[in-house]
ZADO-1210 file (C-alpha; in nm, 4 decimals, padded with zeros to 6 digits):
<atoms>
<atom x="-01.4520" y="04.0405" z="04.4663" code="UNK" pos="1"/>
<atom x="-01.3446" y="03.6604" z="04.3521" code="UNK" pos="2"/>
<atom x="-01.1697" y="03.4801" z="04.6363" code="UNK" pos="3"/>
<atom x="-00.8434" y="03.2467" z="04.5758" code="UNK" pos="4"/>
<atom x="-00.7163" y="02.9866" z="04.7781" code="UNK" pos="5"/>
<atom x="-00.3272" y="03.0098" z="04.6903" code="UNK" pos="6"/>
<atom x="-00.1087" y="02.6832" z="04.7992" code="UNK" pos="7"/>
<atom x="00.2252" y="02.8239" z="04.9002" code="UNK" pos="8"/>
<atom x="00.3970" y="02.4650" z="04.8370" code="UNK" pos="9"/>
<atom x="00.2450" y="02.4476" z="04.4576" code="UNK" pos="10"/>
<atom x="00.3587" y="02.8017" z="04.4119" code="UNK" pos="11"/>
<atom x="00.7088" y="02.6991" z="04.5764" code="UNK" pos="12"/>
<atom x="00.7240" y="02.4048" z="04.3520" code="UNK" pos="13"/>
<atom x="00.5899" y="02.5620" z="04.0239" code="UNK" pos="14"/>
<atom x="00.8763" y="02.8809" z="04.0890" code="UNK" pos="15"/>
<atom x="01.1328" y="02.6283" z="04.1560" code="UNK" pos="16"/>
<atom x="01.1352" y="02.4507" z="03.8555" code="UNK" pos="17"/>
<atom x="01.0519" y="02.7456" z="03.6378" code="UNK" pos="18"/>
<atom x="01.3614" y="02.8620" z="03.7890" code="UNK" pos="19"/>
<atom x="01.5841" y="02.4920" z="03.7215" code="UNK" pos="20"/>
<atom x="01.4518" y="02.5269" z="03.3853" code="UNK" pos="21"/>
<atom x="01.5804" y="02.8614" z="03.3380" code="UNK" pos="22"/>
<atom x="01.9307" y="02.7523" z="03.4782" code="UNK" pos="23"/>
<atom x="02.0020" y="02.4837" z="03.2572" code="UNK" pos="24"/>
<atom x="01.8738" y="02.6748" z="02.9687" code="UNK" pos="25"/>
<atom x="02.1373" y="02.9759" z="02.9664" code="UNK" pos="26"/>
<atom x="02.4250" y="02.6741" z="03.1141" code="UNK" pos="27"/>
<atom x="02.2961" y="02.4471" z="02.8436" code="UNK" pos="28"/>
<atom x="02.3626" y="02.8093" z="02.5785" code="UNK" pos="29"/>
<atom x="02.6799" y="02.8899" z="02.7843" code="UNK" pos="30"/>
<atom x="02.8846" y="02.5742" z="02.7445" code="UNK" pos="31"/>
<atom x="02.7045" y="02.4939" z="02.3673" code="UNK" pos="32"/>
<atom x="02.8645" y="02.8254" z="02.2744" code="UNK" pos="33"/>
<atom x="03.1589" y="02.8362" z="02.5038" code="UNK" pos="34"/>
<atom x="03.0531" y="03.1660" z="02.6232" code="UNK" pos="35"/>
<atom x="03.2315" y="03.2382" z="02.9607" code="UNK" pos="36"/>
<atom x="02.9953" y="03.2971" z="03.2765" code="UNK" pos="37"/>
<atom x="02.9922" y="03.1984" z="03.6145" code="UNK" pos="38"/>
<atom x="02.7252" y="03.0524" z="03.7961" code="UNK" pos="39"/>
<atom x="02.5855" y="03.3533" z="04.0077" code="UNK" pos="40"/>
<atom x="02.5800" y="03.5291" z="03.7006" code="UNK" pos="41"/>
<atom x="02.3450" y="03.2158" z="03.5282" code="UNK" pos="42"/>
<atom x="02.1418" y="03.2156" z="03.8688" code="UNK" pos="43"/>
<atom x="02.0816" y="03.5863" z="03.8474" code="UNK" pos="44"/>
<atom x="01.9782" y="03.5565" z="03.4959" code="UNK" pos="45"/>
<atom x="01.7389" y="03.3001" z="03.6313" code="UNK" pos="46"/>
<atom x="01.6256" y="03.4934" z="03.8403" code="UNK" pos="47"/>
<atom x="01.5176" y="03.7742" z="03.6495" code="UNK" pos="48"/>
<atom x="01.3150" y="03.4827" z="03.4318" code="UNK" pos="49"/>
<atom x="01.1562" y="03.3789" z="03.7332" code="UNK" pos="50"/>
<atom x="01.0678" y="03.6963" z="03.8832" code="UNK" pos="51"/>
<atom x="00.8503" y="03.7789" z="03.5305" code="UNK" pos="52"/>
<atom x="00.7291" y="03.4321" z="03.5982" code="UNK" pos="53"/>
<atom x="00.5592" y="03.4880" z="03.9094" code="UNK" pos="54"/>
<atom x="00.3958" y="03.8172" z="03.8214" code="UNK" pos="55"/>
<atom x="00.2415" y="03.6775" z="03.5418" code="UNK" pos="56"/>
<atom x="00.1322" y="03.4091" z="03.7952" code="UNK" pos="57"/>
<atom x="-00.0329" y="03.6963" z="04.0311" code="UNK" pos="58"/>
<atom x="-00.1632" y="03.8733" z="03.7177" code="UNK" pos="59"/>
<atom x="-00.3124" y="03.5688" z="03.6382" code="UNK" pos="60"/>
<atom x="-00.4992" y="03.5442" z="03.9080" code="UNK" pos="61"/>
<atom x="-00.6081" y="03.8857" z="03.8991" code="UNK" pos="62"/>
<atom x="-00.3702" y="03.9793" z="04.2328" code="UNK" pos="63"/>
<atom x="-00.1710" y="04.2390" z="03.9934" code="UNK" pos="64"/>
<atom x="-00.2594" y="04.4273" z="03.7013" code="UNK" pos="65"/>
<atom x="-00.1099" y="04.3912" z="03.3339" code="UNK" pos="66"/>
<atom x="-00.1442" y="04.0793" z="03.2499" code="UNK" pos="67"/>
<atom x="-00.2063" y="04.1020" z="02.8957" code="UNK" pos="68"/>
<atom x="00.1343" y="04.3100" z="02.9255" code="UNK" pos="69"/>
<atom x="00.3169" y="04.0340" z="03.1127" code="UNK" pos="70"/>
<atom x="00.1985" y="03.8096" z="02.8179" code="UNK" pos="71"/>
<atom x="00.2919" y="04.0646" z="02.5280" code="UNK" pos="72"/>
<atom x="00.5459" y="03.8741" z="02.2532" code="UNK" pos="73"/>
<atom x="00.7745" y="04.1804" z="02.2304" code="UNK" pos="74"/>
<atom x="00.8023" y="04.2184" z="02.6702" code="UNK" pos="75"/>
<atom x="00.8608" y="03.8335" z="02.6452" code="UNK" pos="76"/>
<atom x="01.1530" y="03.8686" z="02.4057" code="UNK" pos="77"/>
<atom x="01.3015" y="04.1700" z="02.6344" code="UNK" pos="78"/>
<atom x="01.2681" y="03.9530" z="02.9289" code="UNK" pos="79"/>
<atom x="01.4689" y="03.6935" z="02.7916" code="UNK" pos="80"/>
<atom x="01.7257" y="03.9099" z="02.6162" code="UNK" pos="81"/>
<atom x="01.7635" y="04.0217" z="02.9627" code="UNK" pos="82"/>
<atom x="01.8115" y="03.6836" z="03.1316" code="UNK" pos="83"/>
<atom x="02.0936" y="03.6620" z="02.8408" code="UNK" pos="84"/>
<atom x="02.2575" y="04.0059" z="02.9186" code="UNK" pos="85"/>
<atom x="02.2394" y="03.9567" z="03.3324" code="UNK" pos="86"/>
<atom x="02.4143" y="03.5891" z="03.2664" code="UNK" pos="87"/>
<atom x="02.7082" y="03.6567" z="02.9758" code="UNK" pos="88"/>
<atom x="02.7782" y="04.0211" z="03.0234" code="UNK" pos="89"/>
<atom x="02.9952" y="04.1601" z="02.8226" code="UNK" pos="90"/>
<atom x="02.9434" y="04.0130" z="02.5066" code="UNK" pos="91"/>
<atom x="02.9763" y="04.1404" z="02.1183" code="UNK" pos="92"/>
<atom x="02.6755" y="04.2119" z="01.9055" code="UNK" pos="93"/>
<atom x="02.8039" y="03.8730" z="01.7385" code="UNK" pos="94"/>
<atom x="02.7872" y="03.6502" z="02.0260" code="UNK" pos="95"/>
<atom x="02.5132" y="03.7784" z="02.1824" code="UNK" pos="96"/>
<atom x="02.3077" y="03.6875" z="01.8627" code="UNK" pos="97"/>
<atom x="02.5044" y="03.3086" z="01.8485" code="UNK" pos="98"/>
<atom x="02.3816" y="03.3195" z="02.2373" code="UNK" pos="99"/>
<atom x="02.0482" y="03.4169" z="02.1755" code="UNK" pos="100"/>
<atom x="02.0109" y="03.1961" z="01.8687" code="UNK" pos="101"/>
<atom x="02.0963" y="02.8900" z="02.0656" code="UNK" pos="102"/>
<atom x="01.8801" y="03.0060" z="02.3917" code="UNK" pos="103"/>
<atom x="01.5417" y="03.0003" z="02.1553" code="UNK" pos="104"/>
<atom x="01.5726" y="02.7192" z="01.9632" code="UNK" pos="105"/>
<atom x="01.6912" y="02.5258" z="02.3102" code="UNK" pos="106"/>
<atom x="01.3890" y="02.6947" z="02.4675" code="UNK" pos="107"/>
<atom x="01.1352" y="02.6542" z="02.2151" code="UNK" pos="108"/>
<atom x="01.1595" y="02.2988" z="02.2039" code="UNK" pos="109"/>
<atom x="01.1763" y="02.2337" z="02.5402" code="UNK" pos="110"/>
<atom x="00.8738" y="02.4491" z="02.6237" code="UNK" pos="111"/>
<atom x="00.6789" y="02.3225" z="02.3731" code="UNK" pos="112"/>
<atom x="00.7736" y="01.9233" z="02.5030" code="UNK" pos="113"/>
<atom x="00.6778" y="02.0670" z="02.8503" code="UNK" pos="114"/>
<atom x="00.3375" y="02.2160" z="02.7697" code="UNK" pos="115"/>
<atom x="00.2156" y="01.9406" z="02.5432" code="UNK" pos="116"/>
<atom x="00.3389" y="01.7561" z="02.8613" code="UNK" pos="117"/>
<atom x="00.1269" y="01.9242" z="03.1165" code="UNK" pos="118"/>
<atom x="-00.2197" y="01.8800" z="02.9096" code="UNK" pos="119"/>
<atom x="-00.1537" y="01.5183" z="02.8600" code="UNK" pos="120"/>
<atom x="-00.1099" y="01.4384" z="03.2440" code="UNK" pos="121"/>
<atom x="-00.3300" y="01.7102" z="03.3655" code="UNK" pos="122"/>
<atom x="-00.6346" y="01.7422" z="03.1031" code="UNK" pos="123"/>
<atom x="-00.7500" y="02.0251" z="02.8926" code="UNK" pos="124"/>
<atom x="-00.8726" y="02.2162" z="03.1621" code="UNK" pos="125"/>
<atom x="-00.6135" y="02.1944" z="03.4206" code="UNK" pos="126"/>
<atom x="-00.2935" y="02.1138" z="03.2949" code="UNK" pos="127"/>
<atom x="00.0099" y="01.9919" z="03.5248" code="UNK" pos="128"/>
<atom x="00.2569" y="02.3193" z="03.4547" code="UNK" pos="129"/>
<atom x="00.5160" y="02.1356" z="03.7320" code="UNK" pos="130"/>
<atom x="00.5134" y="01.8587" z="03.5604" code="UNK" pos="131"/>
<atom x="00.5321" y="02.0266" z="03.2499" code="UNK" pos="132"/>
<atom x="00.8196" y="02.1970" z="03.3469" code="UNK" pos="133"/>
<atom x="00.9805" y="01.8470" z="03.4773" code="UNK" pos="134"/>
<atom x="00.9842" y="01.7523" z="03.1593" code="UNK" pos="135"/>
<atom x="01.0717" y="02.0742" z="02.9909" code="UNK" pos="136"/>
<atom x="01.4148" y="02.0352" z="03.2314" code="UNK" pos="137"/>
<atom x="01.4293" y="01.6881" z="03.1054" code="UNK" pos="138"/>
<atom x="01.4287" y="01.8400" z="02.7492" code="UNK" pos="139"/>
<atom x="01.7345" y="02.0357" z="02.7627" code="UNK" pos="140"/>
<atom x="01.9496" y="01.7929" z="02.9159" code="UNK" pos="141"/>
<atom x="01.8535" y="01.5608" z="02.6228" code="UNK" pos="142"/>
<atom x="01.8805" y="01.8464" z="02.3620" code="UNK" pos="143"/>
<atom x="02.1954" y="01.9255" z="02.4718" code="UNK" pos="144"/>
<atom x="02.3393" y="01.5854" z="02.5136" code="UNK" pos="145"/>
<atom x="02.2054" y="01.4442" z="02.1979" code="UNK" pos="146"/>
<atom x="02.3142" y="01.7495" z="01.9950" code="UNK" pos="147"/>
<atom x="02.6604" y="01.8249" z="02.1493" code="UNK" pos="148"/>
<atom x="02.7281" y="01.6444" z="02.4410" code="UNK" pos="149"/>
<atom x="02.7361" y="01.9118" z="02.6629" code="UNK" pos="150"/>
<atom x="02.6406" y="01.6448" z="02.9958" code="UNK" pos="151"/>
<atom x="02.9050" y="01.4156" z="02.8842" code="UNK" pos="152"/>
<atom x="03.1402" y="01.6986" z="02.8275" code="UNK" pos="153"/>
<atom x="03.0382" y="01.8472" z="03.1741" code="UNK" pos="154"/>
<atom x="03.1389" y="01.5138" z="03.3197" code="UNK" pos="155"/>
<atom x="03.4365" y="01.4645" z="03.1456" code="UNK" pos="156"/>
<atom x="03.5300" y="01.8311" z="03.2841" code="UNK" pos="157"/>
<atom x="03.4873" y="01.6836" z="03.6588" code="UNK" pos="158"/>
<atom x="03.5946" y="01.3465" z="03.5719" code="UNK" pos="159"/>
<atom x="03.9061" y="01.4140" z="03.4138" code="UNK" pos="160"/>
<atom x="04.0349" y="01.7276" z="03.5472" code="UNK" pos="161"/>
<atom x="04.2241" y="01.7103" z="03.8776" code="UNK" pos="162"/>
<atom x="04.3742" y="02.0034" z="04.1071" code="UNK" pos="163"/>
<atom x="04.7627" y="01.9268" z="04.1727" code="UNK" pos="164"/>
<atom x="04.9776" y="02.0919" z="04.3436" code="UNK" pos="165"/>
<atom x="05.3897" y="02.0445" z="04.3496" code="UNK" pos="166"/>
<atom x="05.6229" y="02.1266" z="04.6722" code="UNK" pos="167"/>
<atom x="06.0065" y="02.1776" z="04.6247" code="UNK" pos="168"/>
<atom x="06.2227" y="02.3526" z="04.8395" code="UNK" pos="169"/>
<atom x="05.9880" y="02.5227" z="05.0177" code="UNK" pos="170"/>
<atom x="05.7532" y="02.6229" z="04.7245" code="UNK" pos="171"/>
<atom x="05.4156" y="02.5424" z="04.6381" code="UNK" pos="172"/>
<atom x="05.2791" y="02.5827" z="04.3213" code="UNK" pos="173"/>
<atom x="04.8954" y="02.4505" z="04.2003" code="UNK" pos="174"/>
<atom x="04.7088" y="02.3720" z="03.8431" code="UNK" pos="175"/>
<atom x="04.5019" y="02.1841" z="03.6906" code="UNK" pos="176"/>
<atom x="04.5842" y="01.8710" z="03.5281" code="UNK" pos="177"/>
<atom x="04.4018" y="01.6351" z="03.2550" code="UNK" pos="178"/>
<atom x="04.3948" y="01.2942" z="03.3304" code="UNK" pos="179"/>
<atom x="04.5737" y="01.1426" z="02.9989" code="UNK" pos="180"/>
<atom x="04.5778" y="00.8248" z="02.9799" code="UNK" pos="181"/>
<atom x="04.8483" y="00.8826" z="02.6439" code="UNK" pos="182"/>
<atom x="05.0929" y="00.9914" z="02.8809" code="UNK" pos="183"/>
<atom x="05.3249" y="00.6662" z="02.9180" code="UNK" pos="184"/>
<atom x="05.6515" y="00.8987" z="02.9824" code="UNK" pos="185"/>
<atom x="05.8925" y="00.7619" z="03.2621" code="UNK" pos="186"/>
<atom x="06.2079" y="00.9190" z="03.4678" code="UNK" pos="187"/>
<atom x="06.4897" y="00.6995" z="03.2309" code="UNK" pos="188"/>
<atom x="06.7093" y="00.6702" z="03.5529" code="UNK" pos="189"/>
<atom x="06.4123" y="00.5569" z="03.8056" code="UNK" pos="190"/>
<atom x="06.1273" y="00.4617" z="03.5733" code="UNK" pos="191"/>
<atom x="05.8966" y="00.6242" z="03.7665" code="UNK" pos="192"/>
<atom x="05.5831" y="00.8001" z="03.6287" code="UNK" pos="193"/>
<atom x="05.6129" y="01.1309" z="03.4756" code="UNK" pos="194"/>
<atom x="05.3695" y="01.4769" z="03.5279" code="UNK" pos="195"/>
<atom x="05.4078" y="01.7114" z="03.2555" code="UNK" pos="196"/>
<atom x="05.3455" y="02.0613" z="03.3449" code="UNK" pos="197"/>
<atom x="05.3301" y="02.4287" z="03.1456" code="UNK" pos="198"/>
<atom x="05.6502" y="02.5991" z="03.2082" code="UNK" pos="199"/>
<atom x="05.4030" y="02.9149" z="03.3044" code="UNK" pos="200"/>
<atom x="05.2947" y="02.7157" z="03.5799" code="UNK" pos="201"/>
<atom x="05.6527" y="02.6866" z="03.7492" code="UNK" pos="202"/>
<atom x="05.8188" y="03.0113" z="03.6735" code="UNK" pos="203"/>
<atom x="05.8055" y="03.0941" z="04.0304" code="UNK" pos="204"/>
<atom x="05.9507" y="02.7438" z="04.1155" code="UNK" pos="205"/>
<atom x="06.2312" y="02.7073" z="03.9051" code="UNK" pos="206"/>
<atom x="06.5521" y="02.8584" z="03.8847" code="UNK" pos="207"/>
<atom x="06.6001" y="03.1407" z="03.6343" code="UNK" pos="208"/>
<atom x="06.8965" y="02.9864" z="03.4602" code="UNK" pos="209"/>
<atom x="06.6776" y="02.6509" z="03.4086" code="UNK" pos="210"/>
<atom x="06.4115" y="02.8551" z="03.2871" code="UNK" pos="211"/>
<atom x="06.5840" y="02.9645" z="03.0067" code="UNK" pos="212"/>
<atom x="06.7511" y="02.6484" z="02.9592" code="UNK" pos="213"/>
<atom x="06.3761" y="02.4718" z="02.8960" code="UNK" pos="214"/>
<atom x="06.3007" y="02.7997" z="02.6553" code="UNK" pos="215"/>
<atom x="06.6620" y="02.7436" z="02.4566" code="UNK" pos="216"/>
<atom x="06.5557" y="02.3588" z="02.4302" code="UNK" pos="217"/>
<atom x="06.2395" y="02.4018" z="02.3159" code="UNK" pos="218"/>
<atom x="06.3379" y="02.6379" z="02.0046" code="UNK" pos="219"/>
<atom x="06.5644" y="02.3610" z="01.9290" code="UNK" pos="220"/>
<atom x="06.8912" y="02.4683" z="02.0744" code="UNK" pos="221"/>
<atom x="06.9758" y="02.1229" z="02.1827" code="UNK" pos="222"/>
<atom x="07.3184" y="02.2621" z="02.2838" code="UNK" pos="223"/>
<atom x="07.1756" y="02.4104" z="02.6033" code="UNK" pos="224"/>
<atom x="07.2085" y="02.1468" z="02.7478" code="UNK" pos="225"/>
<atom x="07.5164" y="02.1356" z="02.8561" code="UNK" pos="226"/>
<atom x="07.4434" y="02.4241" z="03.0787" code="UNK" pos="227"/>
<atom x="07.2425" y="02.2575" z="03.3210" code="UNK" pos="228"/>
<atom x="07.5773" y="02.1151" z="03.4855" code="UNK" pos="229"/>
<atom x="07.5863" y="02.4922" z="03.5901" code="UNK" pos="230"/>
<atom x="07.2752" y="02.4222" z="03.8226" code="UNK" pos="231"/>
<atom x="07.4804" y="02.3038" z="04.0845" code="UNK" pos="232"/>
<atom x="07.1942" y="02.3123" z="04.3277" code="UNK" pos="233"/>
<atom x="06.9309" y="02.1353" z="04.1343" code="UNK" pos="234"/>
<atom x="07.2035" y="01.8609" z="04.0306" code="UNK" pos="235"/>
<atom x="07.0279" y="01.5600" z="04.2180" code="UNK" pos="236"/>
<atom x="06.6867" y="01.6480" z="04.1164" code="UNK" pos="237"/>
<atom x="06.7539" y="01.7149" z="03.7318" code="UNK" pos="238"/>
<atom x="06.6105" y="01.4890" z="03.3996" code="UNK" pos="239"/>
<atom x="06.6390" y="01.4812" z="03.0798" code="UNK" pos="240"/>
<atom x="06.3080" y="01.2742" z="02.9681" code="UNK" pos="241"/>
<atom x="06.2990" y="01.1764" z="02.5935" code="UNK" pos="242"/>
<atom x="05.9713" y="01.1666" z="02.3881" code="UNK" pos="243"/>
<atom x="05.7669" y="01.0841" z="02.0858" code="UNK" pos="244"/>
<atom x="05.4924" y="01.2738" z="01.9755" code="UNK" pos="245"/>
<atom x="05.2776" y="01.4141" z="01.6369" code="UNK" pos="246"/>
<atom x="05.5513" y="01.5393" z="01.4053" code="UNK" pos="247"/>
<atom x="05.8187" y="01.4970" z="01.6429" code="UNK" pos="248"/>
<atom x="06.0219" y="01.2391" z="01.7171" code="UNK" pos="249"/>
<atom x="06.3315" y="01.1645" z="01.9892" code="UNK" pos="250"/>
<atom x="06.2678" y="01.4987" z="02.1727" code="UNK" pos="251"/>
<atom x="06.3665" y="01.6339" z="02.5201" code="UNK" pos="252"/>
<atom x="06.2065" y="01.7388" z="02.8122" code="UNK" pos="253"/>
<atom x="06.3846" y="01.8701" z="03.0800" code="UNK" pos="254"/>
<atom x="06.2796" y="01.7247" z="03.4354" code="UNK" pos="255"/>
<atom x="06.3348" y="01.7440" z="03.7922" code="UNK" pos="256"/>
<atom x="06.2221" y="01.5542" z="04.1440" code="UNK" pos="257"/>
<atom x="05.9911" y="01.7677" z="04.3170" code="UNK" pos="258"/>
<atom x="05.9722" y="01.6934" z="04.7672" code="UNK" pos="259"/>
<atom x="05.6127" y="01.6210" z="04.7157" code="UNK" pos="260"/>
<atom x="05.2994" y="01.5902" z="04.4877" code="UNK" pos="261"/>
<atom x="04.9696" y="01.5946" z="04.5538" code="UNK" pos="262"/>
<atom x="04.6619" y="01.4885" z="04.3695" code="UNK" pos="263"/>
<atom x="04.2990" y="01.6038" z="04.4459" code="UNK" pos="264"/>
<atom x="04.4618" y="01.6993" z="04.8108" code="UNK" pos="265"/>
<atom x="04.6411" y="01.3450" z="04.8903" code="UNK" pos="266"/>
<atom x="05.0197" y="01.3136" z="04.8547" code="UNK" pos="267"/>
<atom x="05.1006" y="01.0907" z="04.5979" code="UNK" pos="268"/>
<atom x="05.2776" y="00.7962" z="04.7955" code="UNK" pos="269"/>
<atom x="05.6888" y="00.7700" z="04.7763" code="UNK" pos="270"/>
<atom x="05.7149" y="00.4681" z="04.6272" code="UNK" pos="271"/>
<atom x="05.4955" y="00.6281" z="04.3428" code="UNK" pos="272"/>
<atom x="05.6484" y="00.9534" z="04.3849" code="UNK" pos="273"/>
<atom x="05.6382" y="01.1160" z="03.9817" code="UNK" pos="274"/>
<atom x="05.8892" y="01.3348" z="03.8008" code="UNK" pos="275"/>
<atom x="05.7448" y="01.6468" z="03.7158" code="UNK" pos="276"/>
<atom x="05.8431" y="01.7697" z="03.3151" code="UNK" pos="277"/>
<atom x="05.8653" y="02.1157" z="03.2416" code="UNK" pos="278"/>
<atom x="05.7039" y="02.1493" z="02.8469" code="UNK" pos="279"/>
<atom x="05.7906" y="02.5032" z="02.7340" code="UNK" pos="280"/>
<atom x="05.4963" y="02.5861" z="02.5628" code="UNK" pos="281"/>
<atom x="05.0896" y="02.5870" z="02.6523" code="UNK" pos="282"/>
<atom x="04.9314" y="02.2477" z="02.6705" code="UNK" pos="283"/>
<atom x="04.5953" y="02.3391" z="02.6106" code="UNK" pos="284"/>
<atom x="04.4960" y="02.6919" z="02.4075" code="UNK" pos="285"/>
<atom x="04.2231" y="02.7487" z="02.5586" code="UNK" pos="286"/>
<atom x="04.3770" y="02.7247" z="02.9364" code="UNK" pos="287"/>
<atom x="04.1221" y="02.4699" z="03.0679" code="UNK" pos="288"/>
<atom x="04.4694" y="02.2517" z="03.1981" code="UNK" pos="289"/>
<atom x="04.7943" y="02.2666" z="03.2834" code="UNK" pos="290"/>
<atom x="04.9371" y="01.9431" z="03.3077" code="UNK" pos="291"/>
<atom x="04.8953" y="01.5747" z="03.1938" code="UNK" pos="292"/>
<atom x="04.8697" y="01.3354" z="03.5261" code="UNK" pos="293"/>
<atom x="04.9180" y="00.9257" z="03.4131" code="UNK" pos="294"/>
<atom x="04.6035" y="00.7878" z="03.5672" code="UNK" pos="295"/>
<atom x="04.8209" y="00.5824" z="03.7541" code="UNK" pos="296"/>
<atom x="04.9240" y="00.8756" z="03.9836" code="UNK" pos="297"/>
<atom x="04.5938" y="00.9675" z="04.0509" code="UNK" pos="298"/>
<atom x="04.4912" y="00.5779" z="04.1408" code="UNK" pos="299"/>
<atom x="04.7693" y="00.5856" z="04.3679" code="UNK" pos="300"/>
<atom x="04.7240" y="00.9497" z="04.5382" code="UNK" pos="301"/>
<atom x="04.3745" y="00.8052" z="04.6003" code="UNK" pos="302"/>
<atom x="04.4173" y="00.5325" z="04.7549" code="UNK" pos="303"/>
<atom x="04.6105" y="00.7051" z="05.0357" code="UNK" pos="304"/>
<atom x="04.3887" y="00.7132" z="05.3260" code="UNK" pos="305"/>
<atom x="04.3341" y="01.0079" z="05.4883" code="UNK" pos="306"/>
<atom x="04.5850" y="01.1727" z="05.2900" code="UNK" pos="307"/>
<atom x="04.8622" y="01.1258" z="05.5689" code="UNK" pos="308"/>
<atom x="05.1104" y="00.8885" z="05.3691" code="UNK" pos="309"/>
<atom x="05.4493" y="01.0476" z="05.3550" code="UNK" pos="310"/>
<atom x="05.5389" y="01.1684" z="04.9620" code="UNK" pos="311"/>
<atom x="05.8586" y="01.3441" z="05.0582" code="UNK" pos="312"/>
<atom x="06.1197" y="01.2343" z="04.8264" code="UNK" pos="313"/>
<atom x="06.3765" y="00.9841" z="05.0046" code="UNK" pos="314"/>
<atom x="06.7496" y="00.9278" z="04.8762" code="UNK" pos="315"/>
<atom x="06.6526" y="00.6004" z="04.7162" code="UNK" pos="316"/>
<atom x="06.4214" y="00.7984" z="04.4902" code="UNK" pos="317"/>
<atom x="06.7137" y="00.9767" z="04.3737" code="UNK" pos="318"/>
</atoms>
């Protein structure tokens, strides 16, 4: 009986990319197609890839039987078609085909850049499969840049997304806001920097008379305004912010002071303190944000040190 000598660190290595590669194959297919996952459910699909991986390792090596099974085309395919199903369940026939159309072609070209890789560092007769597979991870992140951004757009995501949350009077509400630099809106009476936020988001914060005051005002019914001197107890906190946009000009936003904002967990600072506009309708369809945050905001929420700066609303911000 043949005797191996197995190193446990190249097999470590070797399984570890294998299973990188795998990852940022089915995320590199997931946010090409905007197919909704999560990442346990891409590392489980990576998983299963990797687990076929290191049997055909051991059949290789004559450990394990069937390896001219492990190797079939058609148990390849199923293998893969699993990864897909483990890492984007549920999906329609329709996706899964746009899924699995984008997985091969991603996959196939990376592969092949790998192995062509591995003989030309490692020789004919012992190839460098790790550093083939460096270089197959390298692949995808270049496929998938050069074809549709999807590392710049994965930045962008971080970069320009930001968690905020809004106090006032004794509520907290959070979302996500998109860092627009567009948004040059300021409070008319305090010129102060302006947040616009989905109505959705502050239906627990507002009260139900405003609520349908923003609703009435954004279907046109400009006379609803003069209901909001019926708020008594919002009257030192209420706006009315005018603005310009695509296909409308000189509307209204209805406004108010929150106590406090924060940005990315640090109050925003009082001097900076923002008015928050309620915009009636979804600011992004597919639900990604919330809100629109002036860069400025974020800059100054930032710079607070520690976080322990005092954003509650004074009467001079009033």
């Amino acid at each position: 009986m043949p005797e191996y000598t197995l190193y446990v660190d190249v097999w470590l290595l070797r399984l570890g990319c294998n299973f990188i590669f795998e990852y940022l194959l089915l995320w590199a297919t997931a946010t090409i197609t905007h197919t909704p996952t999560k990442p346990s459910r891409l590392s489980l699909g990576s998983l299963v890839g990797t687990f076929h991986y290191l049997l055909y390792l051991l059949a290789g090596l004559g450990l394990m039987p069937f390896y001219g099974l492990l190797r079939f085309l058609p148990l390849v395919i199923l293998v893969s078609l699993a990864m897909i199903f483990v890492a984007f369940y549920p999906v329609t026939w329709k996706l899964l085909l746009s899924v699995a159309g984008h997985f091969y072609a991603i996959g196939f070209v990376a592969a092949g850049v790998g192995m062509a890789s591995a003989y030309v560092f490692g020789g004919p007769t012992s190839p460098q499969f790790a550093v083939g597979t460096v270089v197959s991870i390298l692949a995808i992140l270049l496929i998938a840049e050069v074809g549709w951004g999807v590392v710049h757009e994965t930045i962008a995501n971080r970069v320009y997304r930001v968690p905020v949350e809004i106090l006032c009077d004794g509520i907290q509400v959070h979302t996500t806001a998109l860092v627009d630099t567009g948004n040059h809106l300021k409070d008319p009476l305090n010129r102060q920097s302006v947040i616009i936020v989905d109505k959705s988001v502050l239906t627990n914060l507002l009260p139900s008379e405003l609520t349908k005051i923003i609703i009435d005002l954004g279907e046109g019914k400009l006379a609803a305004i003069d209901q909001l001197g019926e708020i008594r107890a919002w009257q030192t906190r209420l706006r009315l912010i005018p603005f310009s946009s695509i296909g409308k000009n000189n509307g209204l936003l209805i406004g108010f002071r929150p106590d406090e904002v924060r940005i990315g967990g640090n109050p925003v600072p009082g001097h900076a303190q923002p008015t928050i506009a309620v915009h009636p309708y979804s600011l992004d369809p597919d639900g990604e944000y919330m809100a629109l945050v002036p860069p400025i905001l974020v800059e100054s929420a930032l710079a607070v040190e520690g976080g322990e700066t005092n954003a509650k609303t004074t009467s001079a911000d009033i």
